[in-house]
C-alpha positions in Angstrom: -7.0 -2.2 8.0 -4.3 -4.0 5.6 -2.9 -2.5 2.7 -3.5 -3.4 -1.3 -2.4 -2.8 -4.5 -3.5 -3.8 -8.2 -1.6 -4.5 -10.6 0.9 -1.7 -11.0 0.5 1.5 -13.4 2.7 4.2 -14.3 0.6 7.6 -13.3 -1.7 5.8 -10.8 -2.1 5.7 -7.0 -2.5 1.8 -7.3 1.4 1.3 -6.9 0.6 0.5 -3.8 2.2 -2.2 -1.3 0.7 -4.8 0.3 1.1 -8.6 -1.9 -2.2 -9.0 -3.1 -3.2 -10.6 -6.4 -5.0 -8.8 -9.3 -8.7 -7.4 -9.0 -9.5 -7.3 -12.1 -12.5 -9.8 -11.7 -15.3 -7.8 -10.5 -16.7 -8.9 -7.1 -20.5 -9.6 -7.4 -22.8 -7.8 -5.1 -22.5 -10.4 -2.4 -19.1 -11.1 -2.3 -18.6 -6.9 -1.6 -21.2 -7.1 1.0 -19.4 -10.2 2.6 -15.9 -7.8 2.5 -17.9 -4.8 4.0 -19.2 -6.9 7.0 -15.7 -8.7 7.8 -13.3 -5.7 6.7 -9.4 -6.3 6.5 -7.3 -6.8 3.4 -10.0 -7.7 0.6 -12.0 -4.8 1.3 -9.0 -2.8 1.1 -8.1 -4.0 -1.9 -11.6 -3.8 -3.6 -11.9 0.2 -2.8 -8.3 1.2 -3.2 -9.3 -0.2 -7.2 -11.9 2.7 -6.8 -9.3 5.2 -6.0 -9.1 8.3 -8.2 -5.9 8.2 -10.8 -3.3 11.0 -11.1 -4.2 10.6 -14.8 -5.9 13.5 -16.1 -9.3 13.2 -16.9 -9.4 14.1 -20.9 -7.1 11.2 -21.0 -9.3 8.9 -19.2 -10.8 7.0 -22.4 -7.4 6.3 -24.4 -6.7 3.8 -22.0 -9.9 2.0 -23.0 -9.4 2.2 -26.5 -8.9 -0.9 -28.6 -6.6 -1.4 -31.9 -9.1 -0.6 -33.8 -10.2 2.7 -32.5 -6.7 3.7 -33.9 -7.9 2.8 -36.9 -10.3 6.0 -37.1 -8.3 8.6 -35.9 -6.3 11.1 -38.6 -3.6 9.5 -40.6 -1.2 11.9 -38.5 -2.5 10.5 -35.0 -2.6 6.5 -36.6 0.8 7.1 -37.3 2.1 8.2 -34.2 -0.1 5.4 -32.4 1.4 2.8 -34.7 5.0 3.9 -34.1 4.9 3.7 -30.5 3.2 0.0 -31.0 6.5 -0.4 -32.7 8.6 0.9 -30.2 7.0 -2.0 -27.4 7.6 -4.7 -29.9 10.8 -3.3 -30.1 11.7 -3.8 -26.9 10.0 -7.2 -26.1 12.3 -8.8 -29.1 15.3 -6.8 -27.2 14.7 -8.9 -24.4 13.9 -12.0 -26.0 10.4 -12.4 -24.6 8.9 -14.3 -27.4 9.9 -16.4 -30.2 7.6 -16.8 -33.2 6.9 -20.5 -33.9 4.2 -22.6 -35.6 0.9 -23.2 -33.8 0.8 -26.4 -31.3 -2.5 -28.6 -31.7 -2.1 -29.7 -27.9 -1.8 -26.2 -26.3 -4.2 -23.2 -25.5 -3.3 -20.1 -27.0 -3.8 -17.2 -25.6 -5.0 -13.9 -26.6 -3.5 -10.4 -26.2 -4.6 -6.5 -26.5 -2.6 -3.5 -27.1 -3.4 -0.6 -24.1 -2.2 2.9 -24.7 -1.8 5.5 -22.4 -0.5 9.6 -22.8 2.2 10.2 -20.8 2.4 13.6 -18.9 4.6 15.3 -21.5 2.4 14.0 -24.2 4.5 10.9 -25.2 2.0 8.1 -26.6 2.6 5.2 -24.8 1.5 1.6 -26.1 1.4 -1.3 -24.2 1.2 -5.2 -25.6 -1.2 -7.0 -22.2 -1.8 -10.6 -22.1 -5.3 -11.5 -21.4 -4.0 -13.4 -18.3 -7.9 -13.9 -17.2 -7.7 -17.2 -20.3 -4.7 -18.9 -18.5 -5.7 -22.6 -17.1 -4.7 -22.8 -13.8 -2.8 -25.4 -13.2 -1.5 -25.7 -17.2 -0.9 -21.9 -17.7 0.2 -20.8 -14.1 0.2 -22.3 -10.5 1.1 -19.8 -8.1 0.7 -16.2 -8.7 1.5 -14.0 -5.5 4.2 -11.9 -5.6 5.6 -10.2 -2.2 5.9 -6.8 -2.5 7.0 -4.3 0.7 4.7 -2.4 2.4 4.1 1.3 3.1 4.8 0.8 6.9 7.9 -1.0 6.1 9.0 1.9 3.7 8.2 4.0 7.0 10.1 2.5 9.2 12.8 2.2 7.1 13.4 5.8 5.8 12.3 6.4 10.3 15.6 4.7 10.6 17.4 6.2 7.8 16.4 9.4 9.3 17.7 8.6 12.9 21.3 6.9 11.6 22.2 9.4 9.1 21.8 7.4 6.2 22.2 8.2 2.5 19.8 7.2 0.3 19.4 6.6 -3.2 16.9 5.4 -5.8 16.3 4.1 -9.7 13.7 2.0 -11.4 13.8 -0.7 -13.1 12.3 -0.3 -16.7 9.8 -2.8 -18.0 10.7 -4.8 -15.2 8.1 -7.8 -15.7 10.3 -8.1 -18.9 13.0 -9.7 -16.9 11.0 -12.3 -15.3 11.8 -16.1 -16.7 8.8 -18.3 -17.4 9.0 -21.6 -16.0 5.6 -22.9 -17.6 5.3 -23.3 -21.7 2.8 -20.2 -22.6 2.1 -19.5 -26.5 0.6 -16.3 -27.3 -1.6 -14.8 -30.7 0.2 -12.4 -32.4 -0.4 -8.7 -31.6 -3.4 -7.1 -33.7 -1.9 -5.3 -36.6 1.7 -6.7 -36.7 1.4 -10.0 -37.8 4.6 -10.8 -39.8 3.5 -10.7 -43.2 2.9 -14.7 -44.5 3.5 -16.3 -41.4 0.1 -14.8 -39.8 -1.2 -18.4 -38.5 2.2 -18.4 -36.8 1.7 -17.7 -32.6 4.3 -16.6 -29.8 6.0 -18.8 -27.7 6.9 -16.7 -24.4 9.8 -17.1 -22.9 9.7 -14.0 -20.7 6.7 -12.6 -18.2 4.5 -10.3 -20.2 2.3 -7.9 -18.9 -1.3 -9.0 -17.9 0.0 -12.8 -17.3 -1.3 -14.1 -13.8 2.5 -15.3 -13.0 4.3 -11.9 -14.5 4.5 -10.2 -10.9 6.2 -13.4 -9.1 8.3 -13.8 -12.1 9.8 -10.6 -11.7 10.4 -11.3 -8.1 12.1 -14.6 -8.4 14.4 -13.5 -11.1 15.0 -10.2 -9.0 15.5 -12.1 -5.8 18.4 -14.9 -7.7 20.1 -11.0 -8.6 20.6 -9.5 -5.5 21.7 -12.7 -3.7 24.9 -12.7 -6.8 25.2 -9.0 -5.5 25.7 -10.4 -1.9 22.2 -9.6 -0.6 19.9 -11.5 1.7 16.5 -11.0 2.1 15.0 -10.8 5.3 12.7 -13.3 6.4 10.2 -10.6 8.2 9.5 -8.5 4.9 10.1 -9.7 1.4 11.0 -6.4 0.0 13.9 -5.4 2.2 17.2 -6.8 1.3 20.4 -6.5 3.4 24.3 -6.5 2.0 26.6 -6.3 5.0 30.3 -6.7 5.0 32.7 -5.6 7.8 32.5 -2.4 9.3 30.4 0.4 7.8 29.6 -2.1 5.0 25.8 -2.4 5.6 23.2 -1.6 2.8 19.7 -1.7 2.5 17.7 -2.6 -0.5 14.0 -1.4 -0.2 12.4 -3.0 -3.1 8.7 -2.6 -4.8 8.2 -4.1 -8.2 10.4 -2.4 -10.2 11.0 0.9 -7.8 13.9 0.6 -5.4 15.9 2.6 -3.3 19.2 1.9 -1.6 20.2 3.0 2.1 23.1 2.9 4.1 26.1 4.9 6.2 28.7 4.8 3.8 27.8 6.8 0.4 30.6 5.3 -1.3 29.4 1.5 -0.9 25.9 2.1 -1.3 26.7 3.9 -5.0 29.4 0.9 -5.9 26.1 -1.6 -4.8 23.8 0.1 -6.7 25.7 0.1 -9.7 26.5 -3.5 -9.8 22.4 -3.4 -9.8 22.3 -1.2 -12.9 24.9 -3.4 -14.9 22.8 -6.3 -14.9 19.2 -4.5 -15.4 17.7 -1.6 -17.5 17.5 1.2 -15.0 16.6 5.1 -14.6 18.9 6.4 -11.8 16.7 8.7 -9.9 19.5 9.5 -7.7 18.4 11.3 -4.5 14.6 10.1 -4.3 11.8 12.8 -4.9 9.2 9.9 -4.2 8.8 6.5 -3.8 5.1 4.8 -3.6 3.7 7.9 -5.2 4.9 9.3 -1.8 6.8 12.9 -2.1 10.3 12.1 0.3 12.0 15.7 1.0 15.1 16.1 3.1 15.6 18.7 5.7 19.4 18.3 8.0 18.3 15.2 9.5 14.5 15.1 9.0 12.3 13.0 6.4 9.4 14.6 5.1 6.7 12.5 3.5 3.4 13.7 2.0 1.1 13.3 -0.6 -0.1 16.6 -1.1 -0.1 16.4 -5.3 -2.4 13.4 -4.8 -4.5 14.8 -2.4 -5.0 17.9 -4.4 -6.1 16.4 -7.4 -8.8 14.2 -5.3 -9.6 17.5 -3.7 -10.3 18.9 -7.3 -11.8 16.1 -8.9 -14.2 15.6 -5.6 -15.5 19.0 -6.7 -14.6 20.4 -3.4 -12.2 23.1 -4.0 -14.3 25.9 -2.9 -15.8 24.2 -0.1 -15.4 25.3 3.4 -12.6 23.8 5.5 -13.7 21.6 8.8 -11.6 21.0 11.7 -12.1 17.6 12.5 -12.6 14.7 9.8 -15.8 13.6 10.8 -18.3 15.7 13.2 -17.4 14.3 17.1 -19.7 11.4 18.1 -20.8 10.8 14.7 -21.9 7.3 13.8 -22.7 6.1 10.1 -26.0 4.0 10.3 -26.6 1.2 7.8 -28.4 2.1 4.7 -31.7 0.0 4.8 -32.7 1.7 1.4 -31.9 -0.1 -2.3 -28.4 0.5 -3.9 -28.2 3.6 -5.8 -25.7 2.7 -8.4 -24.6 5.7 -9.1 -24.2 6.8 -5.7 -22.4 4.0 -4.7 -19.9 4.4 -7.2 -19.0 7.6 -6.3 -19.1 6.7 -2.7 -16.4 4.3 -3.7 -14.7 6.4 -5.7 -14.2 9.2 -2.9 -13.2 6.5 -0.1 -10.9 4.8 -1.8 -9.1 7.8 -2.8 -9.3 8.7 0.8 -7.9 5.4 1.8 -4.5 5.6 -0.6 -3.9 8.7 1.7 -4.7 7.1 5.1 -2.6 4.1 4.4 0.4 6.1 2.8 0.7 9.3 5.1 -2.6 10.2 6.8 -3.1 8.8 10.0 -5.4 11.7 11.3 -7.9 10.1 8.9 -7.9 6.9 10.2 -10.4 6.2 12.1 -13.2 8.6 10.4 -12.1 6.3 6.3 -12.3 3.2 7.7 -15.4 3.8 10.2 -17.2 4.8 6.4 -15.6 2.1 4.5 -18.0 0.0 5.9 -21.0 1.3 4.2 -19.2 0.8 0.6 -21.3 -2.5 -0.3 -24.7 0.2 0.1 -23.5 3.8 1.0 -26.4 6.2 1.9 -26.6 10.3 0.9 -25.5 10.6 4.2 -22.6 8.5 3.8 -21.5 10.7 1.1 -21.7 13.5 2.5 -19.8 12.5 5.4 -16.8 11.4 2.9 -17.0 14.3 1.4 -16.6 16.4 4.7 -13.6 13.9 5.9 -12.2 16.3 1.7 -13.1 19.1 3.9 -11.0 18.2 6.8 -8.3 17.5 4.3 -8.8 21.3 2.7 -7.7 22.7 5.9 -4.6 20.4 6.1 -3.6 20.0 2.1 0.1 21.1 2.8 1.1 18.8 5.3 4.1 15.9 6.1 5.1 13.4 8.1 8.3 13.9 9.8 10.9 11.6 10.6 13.3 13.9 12.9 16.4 12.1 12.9 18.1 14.6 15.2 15.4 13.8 17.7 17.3 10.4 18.8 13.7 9.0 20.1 13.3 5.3 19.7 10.1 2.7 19.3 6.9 3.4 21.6 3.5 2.2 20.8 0.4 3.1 21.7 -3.0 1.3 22.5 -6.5 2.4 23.2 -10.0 0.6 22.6 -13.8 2.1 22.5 -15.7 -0.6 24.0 -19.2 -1.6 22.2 -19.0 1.5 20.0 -21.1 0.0 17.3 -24.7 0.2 18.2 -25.7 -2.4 16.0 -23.0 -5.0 16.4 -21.5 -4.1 19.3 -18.1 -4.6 18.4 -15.3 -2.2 20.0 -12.9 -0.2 17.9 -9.2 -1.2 18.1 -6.5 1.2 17.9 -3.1 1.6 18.2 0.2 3.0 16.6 4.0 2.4 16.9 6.4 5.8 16.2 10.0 5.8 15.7 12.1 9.2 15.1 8.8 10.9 16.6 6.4 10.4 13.9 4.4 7.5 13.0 5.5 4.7 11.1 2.4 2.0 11.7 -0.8 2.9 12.6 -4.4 1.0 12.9 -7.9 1.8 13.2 -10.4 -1.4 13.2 -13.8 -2.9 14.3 -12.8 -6.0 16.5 -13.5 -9.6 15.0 -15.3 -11.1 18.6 -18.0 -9.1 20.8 -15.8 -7.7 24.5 -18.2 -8.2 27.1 -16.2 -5.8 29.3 -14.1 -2.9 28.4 -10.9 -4.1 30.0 -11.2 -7.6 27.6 -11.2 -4.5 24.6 -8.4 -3.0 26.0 -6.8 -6.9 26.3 -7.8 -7.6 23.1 -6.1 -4.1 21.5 -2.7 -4.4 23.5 -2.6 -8.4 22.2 -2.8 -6.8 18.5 -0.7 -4.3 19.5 2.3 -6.3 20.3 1.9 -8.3 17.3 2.5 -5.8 15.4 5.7 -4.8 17.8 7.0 -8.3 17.9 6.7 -8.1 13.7 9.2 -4.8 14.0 11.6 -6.3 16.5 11.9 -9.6 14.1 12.9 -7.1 11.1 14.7 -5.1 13.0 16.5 -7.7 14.8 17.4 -9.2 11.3 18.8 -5.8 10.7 21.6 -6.1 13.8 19.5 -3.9 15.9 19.4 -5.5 19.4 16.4 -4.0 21.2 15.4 -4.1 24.6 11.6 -4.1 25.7 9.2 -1.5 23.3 7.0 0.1 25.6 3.1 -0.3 24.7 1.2 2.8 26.2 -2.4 1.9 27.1 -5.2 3.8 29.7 -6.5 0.4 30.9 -5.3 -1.1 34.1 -7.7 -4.3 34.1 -6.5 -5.1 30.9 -2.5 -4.0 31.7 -2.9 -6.7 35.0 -4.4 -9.7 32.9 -1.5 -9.2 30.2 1.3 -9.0 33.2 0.0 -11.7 35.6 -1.2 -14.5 32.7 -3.3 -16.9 35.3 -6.5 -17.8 34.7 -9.8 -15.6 36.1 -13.5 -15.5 35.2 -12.9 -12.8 33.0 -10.4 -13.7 31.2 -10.8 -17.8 30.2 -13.5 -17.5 27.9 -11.4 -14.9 25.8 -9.8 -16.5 22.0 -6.0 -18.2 22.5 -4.6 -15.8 19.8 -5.0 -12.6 21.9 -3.2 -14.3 24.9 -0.1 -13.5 22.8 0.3 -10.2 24.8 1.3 -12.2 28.0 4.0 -14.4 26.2 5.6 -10.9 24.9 5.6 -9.5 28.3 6.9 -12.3 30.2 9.9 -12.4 27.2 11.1 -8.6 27.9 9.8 -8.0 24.3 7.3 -5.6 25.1 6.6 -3.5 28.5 3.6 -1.9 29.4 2.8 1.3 30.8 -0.2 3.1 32.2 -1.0 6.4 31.1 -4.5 8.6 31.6 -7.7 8.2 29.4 -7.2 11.8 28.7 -4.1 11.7 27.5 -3.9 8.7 25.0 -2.9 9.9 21.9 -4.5 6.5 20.6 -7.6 7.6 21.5 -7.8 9.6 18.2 -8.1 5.9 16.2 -11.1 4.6 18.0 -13.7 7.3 17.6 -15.0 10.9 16.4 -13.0 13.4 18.7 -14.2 17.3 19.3 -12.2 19.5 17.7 -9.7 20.5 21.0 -8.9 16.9 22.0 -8.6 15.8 18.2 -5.7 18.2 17.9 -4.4 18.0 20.9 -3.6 14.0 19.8 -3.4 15.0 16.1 -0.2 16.7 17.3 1.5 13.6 18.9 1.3 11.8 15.4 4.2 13.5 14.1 2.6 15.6 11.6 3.6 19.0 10.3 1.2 21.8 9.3 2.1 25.0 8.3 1.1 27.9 10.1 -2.7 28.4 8.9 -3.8 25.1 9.1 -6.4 23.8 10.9 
């Protein structure tokens, strides 16, 4: 499955990578059925929106309050609020984002809305939020995605980091969408409660991206993207968020870029702090200096390992789940289980906290989890009109994750192993479709730094054209890593692609035409151009030992951790 954010937020889990737009439309109850059948990126996207925040819960409703709820509360508390709606119009005329000017009679204004938040330490945050969702497209905005790096790129690149030595270094960007230059002519209301006194018919004209505009995030990134080329940067054609500097000799650094999070990598300490300080000169920054976390993911160094986990997430979905005295399990979902379709009528609260649960469990499959793969994506599917059942099967995947709460994923630097993939496929698994499962992972510095789990788009009609099918998607992904890699200066021979399918290992090395083979689709015939390049080379191992095989269905306990133990995953001693 892809990965997907929403908009960003400071104490959420939705600063998540992946270039999607906004989800702040709600999807009717077709359109999510339509996402549950086909899968991929928009489902993604709709139930990571579901996921449980880090926010805690008696904080919950601020963040729905309007101006005038302010208006209610204790003279003490309104003047507290008020002061830190000061403080963000503050800042916004410190940047220059707006400019107060008479009303046009030939332009759409828009509106706005203040959003407050408490912050951890109890600061009261307020926010001033365009209401984007009145823009005209075309007049207001025309393009609106904004490339952001993804969590397997982040893995790969702290994989590497791991296996060179590298030191690393981070900072944020503060109100970053600030930055961003509007190219379009966008006039704004003034903000509830702070019109300037006599001029109130008066509106904004924005000159800078606010928060809450449709074009704010791409904004950002252009304006970003114009600064780190001044700094001597490009940026690589394979993935938008990495940027490379690289002068002779030990001169190379990497930018690793999400929104306004970024964190700066390279051999020489010296020339990585001189770079990153040119970076701070021109924007408002918070050095973090050696990253804690980055994508809400904990980073700990050990000698020449990289630990990444998301325990403090996980905990707090644990807790909020209601499962913290429940009974650990050993596996995330009971071996050979399928989820049927629900042929009852939607429970609406049910499905809500169906959602709720998955999505959470789906920020932690897609950031550091791949033992959950297969079992979060297999219920995924059942999000449009989850069962009881269904439920309780989410809940037991919390279980699992009781047993296994302290855990990381290691990048052993001192281990000097390079790429290898793996490949496996469960032909016709779905009863009722009868679409095969796909999986397959790619590990670097002996952990894993991409890994998928999905229901094939076409019907197999034999398990070897599965197999095929898996090992074309397979080398996708490893011809994707090779092209960033290459851009890096890494010169690579062939990646080895492990798979327990001989059929399918023949048709991908001999490419001629057979009975079995013609009536497959062009795009998974891929495989045999990457072969007959050197890019990729294949390799049989047995059934019973594909480590793979842990993505394409519900194992029993012994073989699930016999694979689970291949993925580069640490548990303490205790764990399940």
């Amino acid at each position: 499955m892809g990965e997907a954010p929403r908009p960003p937020q400071p104490d959420t889990p939705d600063h998540v990578p992946g270039g999607f737009p906004d989800t702040s439309a709600t999807p009717s109850e077709e359109d999510v059925q339509k996402m549950c059948e086909e899968g991929g990126a928009n489902l993604v996207r709709f139930l990571m929106g579901k996921a449980l925040t880090t926010r805690e819960p008696q904080y919950e409703s601020v963040r729905n309050w309007s101006y005038k709820d302010i208006a209610r509360l204790p003279q003490a508390e309104q003047k507290l609020w008020r002061l830190a709606c000061q403080e963000e119009l503050n800042v916004l005329r410190k940047r220059k984002v707006f400019e107060l000017v008479d009303r046009p009679r030939d332009r759409k204004v828009i509106k706005n809305r203040w959003v407050f938040d408490v912050k951890s330490d109890g600061r009261k945050k307020a926010r001033l939020v365009a209401k984007g969702f009145s823009q005209v497209e075309g007049l207001d905005f025309d393009q609106v995605f904004s490339p952001v790096v993804r969590f397997e790129t982040v893995r790969l690149m702290l994989a590497l980091a791991a296996l060179e030595n590298w030191y690393i270094t981070g900072l944020d960007v503060r109100s970053a969408y600030l930055y961003g230059k509007l190219d379009e002519e966008i006039y704004m209301e003034q903000p509830e409660g702070f019109a300037v006194p006599g001029q109130e018919r008066k509106v904004l004209r924005l000159w800078h991206a606010l928060y809450g505009l449709k074009q704010a995030g791409l904004a950002w990134w252009r304006t970003l993207d114009e600064s780190l080329k001044e700094l001597g940067f490009e940026r690589l054609k394979s993935e938008a968020g990495i940027f490379f500097y690289k002068k002779k000799g030990t001169n190379i650094v990497i930018g690793i870029i999400y929104v306004d999070d970024a964190l700066f990598c390279g051999p020489n300490k010296a020339v990585v702090d001189a770079i990153k300080a040119q970076f701070m000169r021109k924007w408002e920054c918070r050095d973090l200096g050696e990253p804690n976390e980055f994508l809400r993911m904990r980073i700990t160094r050990k000698g020449r390992a990289i630990h990444l986990d998301q325990c403090a997430y996980l905990q707090k979905v644990i807790e909020r789940c209601g499962m913290l005295n429940a009974k650990s399990a050993s596996t995330p979902l009971p071996a050979g289980y399928y989820a049927a379709k629900n042929t009852e009528p939607v429970d609406v609260d049910l499905r809500s906290r169906f959602q709720t649960v998955i999505g959470s469990l789906l920020y932690l499959m897609l950031g550091t989890r791949p033992d959950i793969a297969f079992a979060v994506t297999h219920l995924s599917r059942h999000a449009a009109n989850p069962s009881q059942d269904h439920l309780n099967k989410a809940l037991y995947i919390c279980r699992y994750l009781i047993g296994t709460s302290t855990y990381s994923l290691v990048y052993n630097g001192g281990s000097g192993a390079g790429l290898i993939a793996c490949t496996d496929s469960d032909w016709g698994s779905d009863p009722t479709s009868r679409l095969s499962q796909t999986g397959f992972y790619l590990k670097l510095a002996d952990g894993l730094i991409s890994w998928t789990s999905r229901a094939q788009k076409t019907i197999a009609y034999s398990s070897t054209e599965a197999e095929y099918m898996a090992l074309s998607d397979c080398a996708r992904q490893v011809t994707w890593i090779r092209s960033l890699l290459g851009e890096l200066g890494y010169k690579l021979k062939a990646i080895l692609i492990c798979g327990d399918n001989q059929g399918s290992i023949f048709m991908a090395s001999n490419p001629v035409t057979e009975p079995r083979s013609k009536h497959i689709d062009i795009r998974y015939h891929g495989i045999c151009e990457s072969v007959a390049k050197g890019n990729v080379e294949l390799f049989f191992i047995d059934g019973a030992e594909n480590p793979a095989d842990l993505l394409t269905k519900n194992l029993p306990r012994e073989k699930f951790a016999k694979f689970r133990a291949q993925l580069g995953l640490l548990f303490p001693s205790g764990s399940i």
